[in-house]
Backbone as a chain_set.jsonl record, in Angstrom:
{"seq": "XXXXXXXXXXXXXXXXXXXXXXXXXXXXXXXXXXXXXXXXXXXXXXXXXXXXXXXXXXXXXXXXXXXX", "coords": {"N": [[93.118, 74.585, 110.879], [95.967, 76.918, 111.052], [96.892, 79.289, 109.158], [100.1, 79.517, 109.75], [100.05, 76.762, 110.154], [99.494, 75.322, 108.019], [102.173, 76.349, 106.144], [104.031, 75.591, 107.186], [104.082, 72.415, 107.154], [105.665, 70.201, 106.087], [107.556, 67.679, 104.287], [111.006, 66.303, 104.006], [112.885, 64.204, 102.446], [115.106, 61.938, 101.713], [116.401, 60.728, 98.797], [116.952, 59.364, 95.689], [116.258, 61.37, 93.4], [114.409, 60.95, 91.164], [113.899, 58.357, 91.063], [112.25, 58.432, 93.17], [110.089, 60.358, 91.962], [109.39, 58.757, 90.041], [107.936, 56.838, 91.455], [105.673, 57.794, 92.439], [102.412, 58.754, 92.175], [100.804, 60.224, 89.245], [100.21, 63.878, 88.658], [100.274, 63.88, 91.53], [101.428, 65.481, 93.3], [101.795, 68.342, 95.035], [103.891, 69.77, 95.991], [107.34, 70.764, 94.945], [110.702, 69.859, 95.22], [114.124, 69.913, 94.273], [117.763, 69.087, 93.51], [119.339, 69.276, 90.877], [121.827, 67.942, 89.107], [125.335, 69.222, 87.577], [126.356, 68.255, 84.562], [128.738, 67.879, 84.423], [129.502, 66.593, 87.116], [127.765, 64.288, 86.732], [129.108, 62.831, 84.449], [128.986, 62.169, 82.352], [128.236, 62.171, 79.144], [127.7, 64.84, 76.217], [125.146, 64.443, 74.891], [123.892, 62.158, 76.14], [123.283, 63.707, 79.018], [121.731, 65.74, 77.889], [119.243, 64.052, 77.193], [118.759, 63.037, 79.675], [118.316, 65.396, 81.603], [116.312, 66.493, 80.008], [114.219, 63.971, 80.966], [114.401, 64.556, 83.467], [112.978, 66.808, 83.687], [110.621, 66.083, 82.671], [109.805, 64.286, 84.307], [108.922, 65.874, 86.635], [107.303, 67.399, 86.034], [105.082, 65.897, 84.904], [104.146, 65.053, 87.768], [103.905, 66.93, 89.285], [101.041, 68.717, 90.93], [98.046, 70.556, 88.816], [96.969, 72.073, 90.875], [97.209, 74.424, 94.095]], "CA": [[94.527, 74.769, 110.604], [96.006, 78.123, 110.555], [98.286, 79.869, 107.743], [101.534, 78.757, 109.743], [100.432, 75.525, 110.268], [99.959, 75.105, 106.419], [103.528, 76.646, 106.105], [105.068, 74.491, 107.766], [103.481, 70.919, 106.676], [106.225, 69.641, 105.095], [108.492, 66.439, 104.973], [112.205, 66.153, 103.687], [113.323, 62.949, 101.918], [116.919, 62.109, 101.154], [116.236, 59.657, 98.152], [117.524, 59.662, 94.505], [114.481, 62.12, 93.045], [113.787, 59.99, 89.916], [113.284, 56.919, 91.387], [111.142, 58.922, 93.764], [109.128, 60.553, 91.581], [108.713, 57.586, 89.536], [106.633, 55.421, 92.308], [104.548, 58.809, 92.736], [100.911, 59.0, 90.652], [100.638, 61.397, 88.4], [99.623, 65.085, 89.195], [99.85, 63.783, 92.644], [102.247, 66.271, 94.217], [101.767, 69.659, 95.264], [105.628, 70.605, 95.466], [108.495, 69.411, 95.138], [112.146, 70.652, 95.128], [115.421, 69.285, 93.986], [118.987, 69.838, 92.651], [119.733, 68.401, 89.046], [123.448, 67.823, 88.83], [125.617, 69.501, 86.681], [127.121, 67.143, 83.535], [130.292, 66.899, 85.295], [128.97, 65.671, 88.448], [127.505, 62.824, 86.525], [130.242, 62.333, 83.922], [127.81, 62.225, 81.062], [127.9, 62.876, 77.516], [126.45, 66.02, 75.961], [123.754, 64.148, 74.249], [123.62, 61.277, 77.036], [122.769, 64.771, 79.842], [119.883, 66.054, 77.475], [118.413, 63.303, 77.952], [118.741, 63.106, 81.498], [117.556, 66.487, 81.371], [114.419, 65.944, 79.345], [113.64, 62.748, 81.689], [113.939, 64.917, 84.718], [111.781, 67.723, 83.522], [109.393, 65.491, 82.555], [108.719, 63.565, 85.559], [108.488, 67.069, 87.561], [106.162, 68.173, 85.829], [103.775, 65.083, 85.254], [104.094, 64.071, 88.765], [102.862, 67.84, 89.95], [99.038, 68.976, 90.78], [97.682, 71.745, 88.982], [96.352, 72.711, 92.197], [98.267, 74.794, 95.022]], "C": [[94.762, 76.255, 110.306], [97.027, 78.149, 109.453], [99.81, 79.231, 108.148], [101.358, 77.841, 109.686], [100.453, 74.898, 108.918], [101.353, 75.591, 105.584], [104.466, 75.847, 106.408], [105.223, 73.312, 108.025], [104.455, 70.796, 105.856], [107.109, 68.489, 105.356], [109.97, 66.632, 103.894], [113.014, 64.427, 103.297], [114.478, 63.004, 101.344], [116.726, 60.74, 100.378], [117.303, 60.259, 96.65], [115.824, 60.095, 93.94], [114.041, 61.354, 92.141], [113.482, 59.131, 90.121], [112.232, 57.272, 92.434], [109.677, 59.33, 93.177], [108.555, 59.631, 90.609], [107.384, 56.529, 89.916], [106.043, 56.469, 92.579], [103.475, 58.928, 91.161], [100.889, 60.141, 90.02], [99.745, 62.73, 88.799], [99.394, 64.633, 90.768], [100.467, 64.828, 93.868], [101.909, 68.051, 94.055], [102.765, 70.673, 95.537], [106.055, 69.738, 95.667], [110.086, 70.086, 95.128], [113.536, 69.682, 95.342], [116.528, 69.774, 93.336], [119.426, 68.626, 91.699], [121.215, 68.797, 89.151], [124.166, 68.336, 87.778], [126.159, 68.504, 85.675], [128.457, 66.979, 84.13], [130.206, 66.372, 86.263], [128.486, 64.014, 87.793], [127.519, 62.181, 85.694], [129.664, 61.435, 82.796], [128.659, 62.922, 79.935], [127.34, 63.697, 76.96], [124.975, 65.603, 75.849], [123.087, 63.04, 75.291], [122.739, 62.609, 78.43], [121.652, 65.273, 79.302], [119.017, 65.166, 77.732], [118.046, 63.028, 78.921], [118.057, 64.13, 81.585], [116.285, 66.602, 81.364], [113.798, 65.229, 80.587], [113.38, 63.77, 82.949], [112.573, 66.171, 84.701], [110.309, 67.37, 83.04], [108.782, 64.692, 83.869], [108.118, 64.748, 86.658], [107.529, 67.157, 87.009], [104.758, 67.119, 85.298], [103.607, 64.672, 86.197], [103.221, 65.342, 89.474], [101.378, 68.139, 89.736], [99.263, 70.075, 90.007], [97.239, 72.611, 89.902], [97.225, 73.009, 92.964], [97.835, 73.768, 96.16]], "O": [[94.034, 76.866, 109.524], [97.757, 77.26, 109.014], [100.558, 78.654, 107.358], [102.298, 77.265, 109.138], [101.296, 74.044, 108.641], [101.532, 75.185, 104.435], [105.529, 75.545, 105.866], [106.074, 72.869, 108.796], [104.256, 71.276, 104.74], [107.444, 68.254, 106.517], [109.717, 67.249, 102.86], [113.617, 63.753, 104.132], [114.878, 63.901, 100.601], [116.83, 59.689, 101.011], [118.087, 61.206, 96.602], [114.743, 59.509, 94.007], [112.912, 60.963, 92.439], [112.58, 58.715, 89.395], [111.328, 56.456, 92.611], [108.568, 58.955, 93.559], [107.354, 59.675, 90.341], [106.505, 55.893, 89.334], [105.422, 56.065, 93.563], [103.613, 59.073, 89.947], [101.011, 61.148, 90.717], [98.609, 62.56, 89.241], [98.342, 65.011, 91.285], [100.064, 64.916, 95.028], [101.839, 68.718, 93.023], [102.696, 71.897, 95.426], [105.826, 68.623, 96.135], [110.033, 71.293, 94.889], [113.846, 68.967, 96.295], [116.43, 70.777, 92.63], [119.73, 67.446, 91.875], [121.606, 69.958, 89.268], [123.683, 67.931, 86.721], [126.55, 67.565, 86.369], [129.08, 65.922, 84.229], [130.987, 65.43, 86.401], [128.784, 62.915, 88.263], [126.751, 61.238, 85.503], [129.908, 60.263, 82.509], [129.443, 63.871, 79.916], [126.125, 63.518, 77.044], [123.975, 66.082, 76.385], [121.858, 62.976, 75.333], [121.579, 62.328, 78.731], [120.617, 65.335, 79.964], [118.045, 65.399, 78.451], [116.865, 62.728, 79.1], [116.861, 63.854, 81.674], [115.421, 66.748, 82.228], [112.923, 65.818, 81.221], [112.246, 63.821, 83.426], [111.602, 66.317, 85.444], [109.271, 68.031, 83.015], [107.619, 64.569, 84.253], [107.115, 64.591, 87.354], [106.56, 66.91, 87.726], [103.602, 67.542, 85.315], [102.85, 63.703, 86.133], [102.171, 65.127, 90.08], [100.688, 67.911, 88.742], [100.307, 70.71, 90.155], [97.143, 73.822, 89.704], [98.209, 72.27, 92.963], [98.472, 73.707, 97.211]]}, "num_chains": 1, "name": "protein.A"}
């Protein structure tokens, strides 16, 4: 495999990310990329959005490898 072809290994999923990264094993991902909604988009509560928040920054980051 050369350098582009490892560049350009990638797939594109149009899911809801949390329920995605939910059915994914832990440290199993090697990237990942998404857009977190602002609190008015999803007509949340201050303290109801931290949480959301929290939840999402937590599954990113137990679902990624330490490894590139």
């Amino acid at each position: 495999m050369t350098e582009m072809d490892i560049h350009n290994n990638y797939e594109i999923i149009c899911a809801d990310s949390l329920k995605w990264l939910e059915e994914k094993e832990d440290y199993s991902l090697g990237s990942f990329l998404t857009g977190i909604p602002d609190m008015n988009e999803v007509q949340m509560k201050l303290d109801d959005y931290i949480t959301f928040l929290r939840k999402c920054g937590t599954l990113i980051f137990k679902k990624m490898s330490n490894y590139p």
